[in-house]
C-alpha positions in Angstrom: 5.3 0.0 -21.7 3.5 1.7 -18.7 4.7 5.2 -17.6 6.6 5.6 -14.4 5.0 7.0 -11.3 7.1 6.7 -8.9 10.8 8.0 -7.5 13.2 7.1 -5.3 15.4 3.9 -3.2 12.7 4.0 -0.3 15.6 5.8 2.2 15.0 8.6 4.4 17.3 10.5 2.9 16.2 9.2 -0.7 12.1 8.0 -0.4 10.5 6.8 -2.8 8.3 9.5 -4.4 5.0 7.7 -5.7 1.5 9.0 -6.7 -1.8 7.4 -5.3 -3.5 5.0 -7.9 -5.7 8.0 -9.8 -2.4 9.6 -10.1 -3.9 12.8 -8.5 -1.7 13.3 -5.4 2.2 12.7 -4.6 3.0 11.1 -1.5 6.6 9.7 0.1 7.5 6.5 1.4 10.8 5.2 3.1 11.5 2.5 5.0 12.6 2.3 8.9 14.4 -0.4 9.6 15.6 0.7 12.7 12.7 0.5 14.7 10.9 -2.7 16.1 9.2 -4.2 14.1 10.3 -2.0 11.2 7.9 0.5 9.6 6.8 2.3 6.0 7.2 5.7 7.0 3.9 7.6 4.5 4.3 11.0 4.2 1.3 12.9 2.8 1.5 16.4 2.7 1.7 17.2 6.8 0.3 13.5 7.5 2.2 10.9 9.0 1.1 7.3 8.9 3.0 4.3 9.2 2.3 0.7 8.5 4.7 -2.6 9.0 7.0 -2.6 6.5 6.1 -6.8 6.4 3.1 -5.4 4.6 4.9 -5.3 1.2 5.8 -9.0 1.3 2.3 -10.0 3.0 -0.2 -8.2 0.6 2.0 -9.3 -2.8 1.6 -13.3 -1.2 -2.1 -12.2 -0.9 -2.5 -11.1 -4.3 -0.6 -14.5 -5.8 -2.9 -16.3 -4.0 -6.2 -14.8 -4.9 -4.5 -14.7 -8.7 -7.2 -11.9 -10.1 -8.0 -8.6 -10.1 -8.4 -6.9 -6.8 -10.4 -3.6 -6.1 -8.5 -1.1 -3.8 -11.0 -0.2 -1.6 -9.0 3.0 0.2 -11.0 3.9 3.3 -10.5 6.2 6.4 -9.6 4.2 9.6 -13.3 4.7 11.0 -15.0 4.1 7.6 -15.9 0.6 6.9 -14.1 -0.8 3.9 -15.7 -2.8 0.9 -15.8 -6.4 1.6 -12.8 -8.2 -0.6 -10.7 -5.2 -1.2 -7.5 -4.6 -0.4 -8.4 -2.1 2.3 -10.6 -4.8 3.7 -7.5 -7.3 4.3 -5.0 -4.9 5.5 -7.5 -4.1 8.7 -8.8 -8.0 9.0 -8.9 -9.9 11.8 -7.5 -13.1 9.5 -4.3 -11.5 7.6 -1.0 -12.5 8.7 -0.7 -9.9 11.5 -4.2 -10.4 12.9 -5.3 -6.9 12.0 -4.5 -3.6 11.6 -1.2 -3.2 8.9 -1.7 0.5 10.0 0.2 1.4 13.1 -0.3 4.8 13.9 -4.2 4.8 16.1 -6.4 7.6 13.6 -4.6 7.2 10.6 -4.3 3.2 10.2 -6.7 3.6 7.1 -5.8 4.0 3.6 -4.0 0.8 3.2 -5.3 0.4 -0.2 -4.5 3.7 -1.3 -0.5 4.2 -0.2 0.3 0.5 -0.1 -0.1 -0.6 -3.8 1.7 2.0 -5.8 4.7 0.9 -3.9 4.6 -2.7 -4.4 4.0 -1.3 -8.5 7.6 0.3 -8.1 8.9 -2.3 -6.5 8.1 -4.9 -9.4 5.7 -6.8 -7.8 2.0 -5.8 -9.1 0.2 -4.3 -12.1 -2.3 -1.4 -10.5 -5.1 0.7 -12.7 -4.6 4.1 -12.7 -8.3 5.5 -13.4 -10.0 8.3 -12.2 -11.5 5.7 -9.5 -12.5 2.3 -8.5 -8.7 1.0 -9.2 -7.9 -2.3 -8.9 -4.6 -4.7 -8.7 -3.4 -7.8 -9.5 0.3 -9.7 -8.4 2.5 -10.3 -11.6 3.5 -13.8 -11.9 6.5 -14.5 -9.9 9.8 -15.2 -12.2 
């Protein structure tokens, strides 16, 4: 049995409380369903990002299909991400949105850092918690 890492119902007034993959920094996430389309509201520290809540469903169908490991990839919005990461898809032209999962213009980036330990909490994905170079994989659907 893995340890927990994470908090929460993914409310505003009840977020989920998660940790980024080397388990070196706490971060918040809730969900706004209220606004169009609906949002992931990531908290980190005084940073604000938000990303399409769809994200969740999109990037577990990505990982069933690719059926491996995946690395993470995390990059800054004006960094260029490692080709076949998980960073890489949730800025690429092809995904299911046609681009950027990150919404807020300066801080789309870090997809592959805030995204994955939520879809861990949720169920959906095994994720490495090393120092670095963390990867993730889709658990078989039930």
């Amino acid at each position: 049995m893995t340890e927990q890492h994470w908090s929460g119902t993914g409310t505003v007034e009840d977020p989920w409380v998660l940790k980024t993959p080397p388990l070196s920094s706490t971060y918040t996430i809730h969900r706004d369903d209220e606004s169009d389309p609906a949002l992931l509201i990531c908290q980190v520290g005084s940073t604000r990002l938000t990303y399409l809540a769809r994200a969740v469903d999109d990037l577990h169908a990505e990982l069933l299909r690719r059926g491996d490991w995946v690395a993470l990839g995390a990059a800054d919005e004006k960094k260029e991400p490692a080709a076949g990461t998980v960073e890489a898809w949730g800025r690429a032209a092809d995904n299911p949105v046609g681009g950027w999962y990150g919404q807020r213009k300066g801080y789309r980036g870090r997809f592959g850092m805030y995204l994955p330990p939520l879809l861990e909490a949720l169920g959906l994905v095994e994720l490495e918690h090393n120092a670095r170079n963390n990867r993730i994989r889709a658990l078989p659907e039930a």
